[in-house]
NUVODO-70836 format. One record per residue (C-alpha): y negated, z negated, x. Coordinates in pm, whole numbers. Each point is the difference from the previous one (the first is absolute). Layout:
# residues N
<atom><v>Y</v><w>Z</w><u>X</u></atom>
...
***
This chain:
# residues 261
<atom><v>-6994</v><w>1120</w><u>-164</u></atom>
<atom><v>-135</v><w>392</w><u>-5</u></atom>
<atom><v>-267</v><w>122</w><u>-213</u></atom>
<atom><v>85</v><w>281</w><u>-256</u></atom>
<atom><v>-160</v><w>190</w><u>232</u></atom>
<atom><v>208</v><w>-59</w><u>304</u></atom>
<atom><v>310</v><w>48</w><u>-266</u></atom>
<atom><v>-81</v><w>306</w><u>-97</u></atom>
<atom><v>-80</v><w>116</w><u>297</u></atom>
<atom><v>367</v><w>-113</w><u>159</u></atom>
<atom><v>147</v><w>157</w><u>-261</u></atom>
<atom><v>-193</v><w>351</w><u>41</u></atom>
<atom><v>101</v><w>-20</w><u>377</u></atom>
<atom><v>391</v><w>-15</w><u>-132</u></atom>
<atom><v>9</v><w>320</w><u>-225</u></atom>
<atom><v>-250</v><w>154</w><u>342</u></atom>
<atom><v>341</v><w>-99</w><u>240</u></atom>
<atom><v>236</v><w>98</w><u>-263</u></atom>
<atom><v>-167</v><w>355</w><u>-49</u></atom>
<atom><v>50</v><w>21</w><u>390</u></atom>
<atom><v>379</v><w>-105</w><u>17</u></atom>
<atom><v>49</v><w>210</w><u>-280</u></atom>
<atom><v>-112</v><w>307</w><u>171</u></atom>
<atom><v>120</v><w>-81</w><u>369</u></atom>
<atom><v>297</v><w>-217</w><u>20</u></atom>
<atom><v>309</v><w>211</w><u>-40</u></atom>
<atom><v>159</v><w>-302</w><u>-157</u></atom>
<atom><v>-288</v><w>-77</w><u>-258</u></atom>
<atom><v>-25</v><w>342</w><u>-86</u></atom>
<atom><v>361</v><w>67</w><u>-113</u></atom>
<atom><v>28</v><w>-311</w><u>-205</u></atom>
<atom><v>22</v><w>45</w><u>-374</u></atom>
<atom><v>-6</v><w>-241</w><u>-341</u></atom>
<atom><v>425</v><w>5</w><u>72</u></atom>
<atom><v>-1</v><w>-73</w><u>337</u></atom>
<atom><v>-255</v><w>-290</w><u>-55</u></atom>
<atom><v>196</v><w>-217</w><u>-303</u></atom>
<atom><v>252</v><w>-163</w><u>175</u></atom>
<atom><v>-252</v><w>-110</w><u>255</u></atom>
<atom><v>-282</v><w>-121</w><u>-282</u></atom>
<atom><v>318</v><w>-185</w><u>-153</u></atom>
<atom><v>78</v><w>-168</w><u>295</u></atom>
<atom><v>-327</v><w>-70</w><u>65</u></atom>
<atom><v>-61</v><w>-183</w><u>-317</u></atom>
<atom><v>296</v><w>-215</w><u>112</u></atom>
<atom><v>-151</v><w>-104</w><u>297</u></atom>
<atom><v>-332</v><w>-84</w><u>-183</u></atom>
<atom><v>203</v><w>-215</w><u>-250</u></atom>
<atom><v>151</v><w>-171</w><u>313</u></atom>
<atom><v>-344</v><w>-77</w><u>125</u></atom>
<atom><v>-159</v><w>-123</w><u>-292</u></atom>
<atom><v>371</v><w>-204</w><u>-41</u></atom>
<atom><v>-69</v><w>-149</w><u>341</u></atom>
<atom><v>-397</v><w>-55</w><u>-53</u></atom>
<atom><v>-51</v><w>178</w><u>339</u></atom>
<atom><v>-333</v><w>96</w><u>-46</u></atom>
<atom><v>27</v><w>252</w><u>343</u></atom>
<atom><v>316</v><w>85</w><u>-168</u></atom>
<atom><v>-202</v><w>93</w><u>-302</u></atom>
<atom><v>-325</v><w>163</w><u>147</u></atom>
<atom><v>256</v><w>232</w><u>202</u></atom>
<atom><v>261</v><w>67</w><u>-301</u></atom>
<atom><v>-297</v><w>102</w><u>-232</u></atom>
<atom><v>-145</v><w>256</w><u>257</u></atom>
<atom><v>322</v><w>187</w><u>8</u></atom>
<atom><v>11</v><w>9</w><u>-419</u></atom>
<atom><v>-392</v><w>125</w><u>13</u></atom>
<atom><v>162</v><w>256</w><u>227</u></atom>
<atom><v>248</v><w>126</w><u>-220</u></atom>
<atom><v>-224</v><w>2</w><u>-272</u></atom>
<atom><v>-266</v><w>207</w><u>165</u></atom>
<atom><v>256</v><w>242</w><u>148</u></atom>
<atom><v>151</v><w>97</w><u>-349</u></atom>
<atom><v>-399</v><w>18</w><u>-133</u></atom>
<atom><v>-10</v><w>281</w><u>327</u></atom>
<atom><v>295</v><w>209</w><u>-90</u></atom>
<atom><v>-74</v><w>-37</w><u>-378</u></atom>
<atom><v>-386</v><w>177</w><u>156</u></atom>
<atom><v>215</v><w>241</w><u>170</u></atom>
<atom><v>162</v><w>106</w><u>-345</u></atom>
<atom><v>-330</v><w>44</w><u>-160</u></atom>
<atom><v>123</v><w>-305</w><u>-292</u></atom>
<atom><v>-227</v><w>-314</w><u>154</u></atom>
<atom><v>-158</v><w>-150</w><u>279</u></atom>
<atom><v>-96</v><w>-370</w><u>81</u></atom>
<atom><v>-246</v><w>-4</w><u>-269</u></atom>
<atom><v>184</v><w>98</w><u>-228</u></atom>
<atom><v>258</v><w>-282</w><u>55</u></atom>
<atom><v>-309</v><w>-264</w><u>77</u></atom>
<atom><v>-162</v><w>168</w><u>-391</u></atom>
<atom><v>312</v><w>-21</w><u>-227</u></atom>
<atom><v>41</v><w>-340</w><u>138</u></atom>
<atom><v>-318</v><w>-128</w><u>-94</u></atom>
<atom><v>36</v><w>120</w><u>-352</u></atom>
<atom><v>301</v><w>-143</w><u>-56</u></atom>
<atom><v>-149</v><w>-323</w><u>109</u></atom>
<atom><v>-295</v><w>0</w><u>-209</u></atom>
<atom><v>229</v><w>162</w><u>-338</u></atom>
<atom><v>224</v><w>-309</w><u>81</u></atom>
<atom><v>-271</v><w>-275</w><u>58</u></atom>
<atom><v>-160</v><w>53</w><u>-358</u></atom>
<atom><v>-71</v><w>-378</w><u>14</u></atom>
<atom><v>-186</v><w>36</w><u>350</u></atom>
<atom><v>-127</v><w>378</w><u>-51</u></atom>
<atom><v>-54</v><w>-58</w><u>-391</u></atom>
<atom><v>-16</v><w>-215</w><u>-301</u></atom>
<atom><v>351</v><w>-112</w><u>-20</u></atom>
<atom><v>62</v><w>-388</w><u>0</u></atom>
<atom><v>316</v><w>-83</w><u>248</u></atom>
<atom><v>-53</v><w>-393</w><u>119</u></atom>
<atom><v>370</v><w>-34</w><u>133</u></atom>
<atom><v>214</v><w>223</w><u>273</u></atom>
<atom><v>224</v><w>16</w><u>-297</u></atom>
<atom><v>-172</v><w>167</w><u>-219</u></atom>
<atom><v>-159</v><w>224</w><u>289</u></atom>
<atom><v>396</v><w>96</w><u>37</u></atom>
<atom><v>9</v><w>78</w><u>-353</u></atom>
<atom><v>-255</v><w>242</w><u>-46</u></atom>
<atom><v>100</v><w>190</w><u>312</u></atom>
<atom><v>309</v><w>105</w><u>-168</u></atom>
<atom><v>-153</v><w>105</w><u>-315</u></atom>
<atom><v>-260</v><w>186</w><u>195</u></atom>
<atom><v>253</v><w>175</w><u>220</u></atom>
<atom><v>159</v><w>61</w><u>-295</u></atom>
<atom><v>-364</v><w>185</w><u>-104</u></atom>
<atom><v>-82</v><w>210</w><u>299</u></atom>
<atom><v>32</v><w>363</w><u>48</u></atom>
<atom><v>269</v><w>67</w><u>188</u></atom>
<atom><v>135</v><w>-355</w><u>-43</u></atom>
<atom><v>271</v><w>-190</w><u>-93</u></atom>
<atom><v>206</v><w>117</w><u>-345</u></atom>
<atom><v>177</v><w>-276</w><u>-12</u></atom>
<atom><v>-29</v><w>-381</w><u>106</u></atom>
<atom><v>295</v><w>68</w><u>288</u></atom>
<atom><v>-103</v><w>284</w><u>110</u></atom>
<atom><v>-194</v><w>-72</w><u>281</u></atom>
<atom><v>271</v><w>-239</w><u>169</u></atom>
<atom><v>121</v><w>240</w><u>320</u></atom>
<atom><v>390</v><w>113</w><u>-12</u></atom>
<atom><v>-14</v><w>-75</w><u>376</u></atom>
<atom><v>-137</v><w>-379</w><u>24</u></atom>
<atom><v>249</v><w>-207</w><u>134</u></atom>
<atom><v>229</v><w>-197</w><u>-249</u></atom>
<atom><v>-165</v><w>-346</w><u>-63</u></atom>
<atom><v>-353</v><w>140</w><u>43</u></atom>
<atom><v>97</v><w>273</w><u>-309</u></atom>
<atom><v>125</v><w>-265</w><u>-229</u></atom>
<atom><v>-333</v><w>-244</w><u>39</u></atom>
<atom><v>-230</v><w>246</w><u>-46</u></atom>
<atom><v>215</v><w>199</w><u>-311</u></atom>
<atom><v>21</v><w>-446</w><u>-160</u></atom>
<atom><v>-394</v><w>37</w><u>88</u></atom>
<atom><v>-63</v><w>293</w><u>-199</u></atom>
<atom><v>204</v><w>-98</w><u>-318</u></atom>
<atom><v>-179</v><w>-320</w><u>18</u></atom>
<atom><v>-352</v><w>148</w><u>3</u></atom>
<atom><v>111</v><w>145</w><u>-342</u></atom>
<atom><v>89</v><w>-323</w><u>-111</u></atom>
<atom><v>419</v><w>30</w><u>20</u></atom>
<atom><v>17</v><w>-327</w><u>208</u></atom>
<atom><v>149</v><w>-333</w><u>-92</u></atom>
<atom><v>-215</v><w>-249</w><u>-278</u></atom>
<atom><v>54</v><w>-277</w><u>289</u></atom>
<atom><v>94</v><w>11</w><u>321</u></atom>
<atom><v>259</v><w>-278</w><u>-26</u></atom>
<atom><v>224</v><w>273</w><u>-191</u></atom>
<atom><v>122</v><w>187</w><u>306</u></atom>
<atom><v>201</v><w>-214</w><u>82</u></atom>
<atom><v>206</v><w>32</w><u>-252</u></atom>
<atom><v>20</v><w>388</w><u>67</u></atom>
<atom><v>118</v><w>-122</w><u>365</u></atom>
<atom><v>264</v><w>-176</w><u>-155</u></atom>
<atom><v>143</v><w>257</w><u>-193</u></atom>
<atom><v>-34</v><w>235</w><u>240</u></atom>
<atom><v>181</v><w>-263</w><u>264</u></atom>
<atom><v>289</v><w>-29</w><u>-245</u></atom>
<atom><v>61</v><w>381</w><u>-70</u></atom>
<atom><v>22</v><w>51</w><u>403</u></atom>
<atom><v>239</v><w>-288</w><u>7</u></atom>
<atom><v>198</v><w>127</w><u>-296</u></atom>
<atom><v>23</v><w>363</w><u>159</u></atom>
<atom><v>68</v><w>-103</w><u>387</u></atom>
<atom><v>341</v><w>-208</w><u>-193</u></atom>
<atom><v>85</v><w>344</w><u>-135</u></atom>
<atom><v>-23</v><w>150</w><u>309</u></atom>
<atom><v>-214</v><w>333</w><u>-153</u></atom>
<atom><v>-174</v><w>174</w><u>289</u></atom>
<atom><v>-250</v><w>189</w><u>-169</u></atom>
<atom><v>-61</v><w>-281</w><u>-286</u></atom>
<atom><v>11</v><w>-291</w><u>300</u></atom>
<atom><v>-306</v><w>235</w><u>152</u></atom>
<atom><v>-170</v><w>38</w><u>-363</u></atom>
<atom><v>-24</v><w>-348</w><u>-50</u></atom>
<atom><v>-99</v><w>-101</w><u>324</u></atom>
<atom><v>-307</v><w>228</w><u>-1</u></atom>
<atom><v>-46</v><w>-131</w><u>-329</u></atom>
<atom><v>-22</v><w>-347</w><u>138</u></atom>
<atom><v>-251</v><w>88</w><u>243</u></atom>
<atom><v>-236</v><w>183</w><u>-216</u></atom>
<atom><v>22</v><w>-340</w><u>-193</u></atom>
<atom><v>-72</v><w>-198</w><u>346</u></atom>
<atom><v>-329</v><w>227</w><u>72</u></atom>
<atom><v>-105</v><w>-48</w><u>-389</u></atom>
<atom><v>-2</v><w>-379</w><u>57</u></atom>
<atom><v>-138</v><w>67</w><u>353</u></atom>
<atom><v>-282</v><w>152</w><u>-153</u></atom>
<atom><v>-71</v><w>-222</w><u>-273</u></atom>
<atom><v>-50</v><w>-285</w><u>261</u></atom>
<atom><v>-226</v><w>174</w><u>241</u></atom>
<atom><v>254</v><w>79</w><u>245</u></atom>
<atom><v>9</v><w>328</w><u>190</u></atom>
<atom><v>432</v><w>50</w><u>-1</u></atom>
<atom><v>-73</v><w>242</w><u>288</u></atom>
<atom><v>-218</v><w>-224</w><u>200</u></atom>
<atom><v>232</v><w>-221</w><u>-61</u></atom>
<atom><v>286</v><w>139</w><u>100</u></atom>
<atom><v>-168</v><w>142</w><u>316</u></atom>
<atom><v>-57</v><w>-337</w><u>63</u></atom>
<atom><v>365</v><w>-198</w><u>-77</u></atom>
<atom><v>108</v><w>329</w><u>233</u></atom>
<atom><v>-250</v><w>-61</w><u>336</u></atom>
<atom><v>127</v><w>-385</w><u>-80</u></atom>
<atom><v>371</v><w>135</w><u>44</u></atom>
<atom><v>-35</v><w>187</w><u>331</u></atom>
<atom><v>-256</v><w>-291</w><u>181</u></atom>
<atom><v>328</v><w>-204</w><u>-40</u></atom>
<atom><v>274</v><w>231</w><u>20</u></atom>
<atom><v>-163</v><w>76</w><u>324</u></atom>
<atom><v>-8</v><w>-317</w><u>79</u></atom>
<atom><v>356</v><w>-42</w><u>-54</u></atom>
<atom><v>98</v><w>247</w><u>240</u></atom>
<atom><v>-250</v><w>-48</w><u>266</u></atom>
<atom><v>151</v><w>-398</w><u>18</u></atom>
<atom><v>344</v><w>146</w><u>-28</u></atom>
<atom><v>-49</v><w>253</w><u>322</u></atom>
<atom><v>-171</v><w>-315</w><u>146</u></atom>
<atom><v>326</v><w>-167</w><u>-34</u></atom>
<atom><v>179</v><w>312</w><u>137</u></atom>
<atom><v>202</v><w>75</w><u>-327</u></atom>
<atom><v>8</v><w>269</w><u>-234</u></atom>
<atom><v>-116</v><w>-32</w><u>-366</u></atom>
<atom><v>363</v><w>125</w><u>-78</u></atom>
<atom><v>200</v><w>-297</w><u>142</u></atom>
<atom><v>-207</v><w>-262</w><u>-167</u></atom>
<atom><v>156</v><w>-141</w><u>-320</u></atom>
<atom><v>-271</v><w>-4</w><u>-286</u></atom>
<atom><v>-37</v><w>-374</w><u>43</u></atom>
<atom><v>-149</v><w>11</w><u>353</u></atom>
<atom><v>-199</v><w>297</w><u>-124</u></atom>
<atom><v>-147</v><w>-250</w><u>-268</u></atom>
<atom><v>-126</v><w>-289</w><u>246</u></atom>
<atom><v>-195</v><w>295</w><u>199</u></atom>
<atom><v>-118</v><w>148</w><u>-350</u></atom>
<atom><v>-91</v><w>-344</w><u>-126</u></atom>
<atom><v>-195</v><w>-46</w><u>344</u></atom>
<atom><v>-211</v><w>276</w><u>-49</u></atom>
<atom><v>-61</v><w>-114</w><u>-341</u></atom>
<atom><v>-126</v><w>-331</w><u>171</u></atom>
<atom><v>-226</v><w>168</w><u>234</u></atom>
<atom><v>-196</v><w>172</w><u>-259</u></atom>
<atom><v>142</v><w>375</w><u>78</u></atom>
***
């Protein structure tokens, strides 16, 4: 691998090529922190693919384009006179060592449980922080990301089940009020309930070490290797996926199952 050296010195030659596209590319030099979100956001989707995937090109590549981003908003934030690379690179590294007490102090934290704890209460402490345990969950993360990490907060303040058995019963509940209100036909209460449901779902997701959006990412890519599958044998066969009954669809499904997709 690279010495610190050769690191730092890659990463010099960046902002050096940046500072030049900045000033002489037409398109560079007319982007702003606006016209760059929607591309950061997609481009932290196609890191999440990578890393999904375990492409390790994938990765390398994906990552470049994020250190992009990030040093491009560090330029125009230079530009504004409010902060520059160092800057960013400084108020990281404090926030590091103010949250590592136990590496960076005398704090005793022998579990990544407890580590989780303290980094809420300390958040909770900083200038500028957090003023209240939710607080620092985004509006804008996606749906089942939001509700892990808002169940991981509360649970770093202790408002988690005694035993992890005892979700299940929540499940249940849950399960029965969605059955009660799909019978009654109730739109908005069906929809109520079934996000309850889910919320419940992630909780016991979570309490057994399972990512729900890994793993839903996963039961998904599952799904289209063999609905693929499907049709490619059905255009094989010169039919359409629209004339098959679902029975014939099944032995094709079922055969995809059998060959591992």
């Amino acid at each position: 691998m690279n010495t610190r050296k050769e690191q730092m010195e890659a990463f010099g030659r960046l902002l050096d090529i940046l500072d030049e596209l900045r000033e002489k590319c037409p398109w560079d030099r007319k982007q702003t922190n606006e016209s760059l979100r929607t591309n950061t956001i997609e481009e932290t989707y196609e890191l999440c693919d990578a890393l999904m995937r375990e492409d390790q090109a994938g990765i390398k590549k994906e990552l470049g384009d994020m250190l992009l981003h990030i040093v491009f908003y560090a330029k125009i934030g230079s530009e504004k006179g409010s902060f520059d690379i160092k800057d960013v690179c400084d108020a990281l590294c404090d926030k590091l060592i103010f949250r590592h007490p136990h590496v960076f102090g005398d704090v005793n934290a022998g579990t990544p449980e407890k580590v989780e704890q303290n980094w809420e209460q300390l958040k909770l402490k900083e200038k500028g922080g957090n003023r209240t345990v939710l607080e620092g969950v985004p509006a804008a993360l996606p749906s089942i990301v939001k509700a892990q990490r808002i169940q991981e907060k509360a649970r770093n303040v202790g408002f988690d089940w005694e035993k992890r058995e005892q979700v299940w019963d929540k499940v249940e509940e849950e399960l029965a009020e969605l059955r009660e209100e799909i019978n009654r036909m109730d739109d908005d209460k069906k929809e109520a309930e079934f996000g309850d449901f889910i919320f419940s779902m992630i909780n016991a997701a979570r309490l057994y070490g399972i990512n729900p959006d890994n793993a839903l990412e996963r039961t998904s890519q599952k799904f289209i290797r063999r609905f693929t599958y499907l049709e490619s044998q059905t255009i094989a066969k010169g039919r359409s996926l629209k004339d098959m009954s679902l029975s014939e669809m099944d032995v094709l499904w079922n055969e995809a199952k059998q060959k591992g997709l």
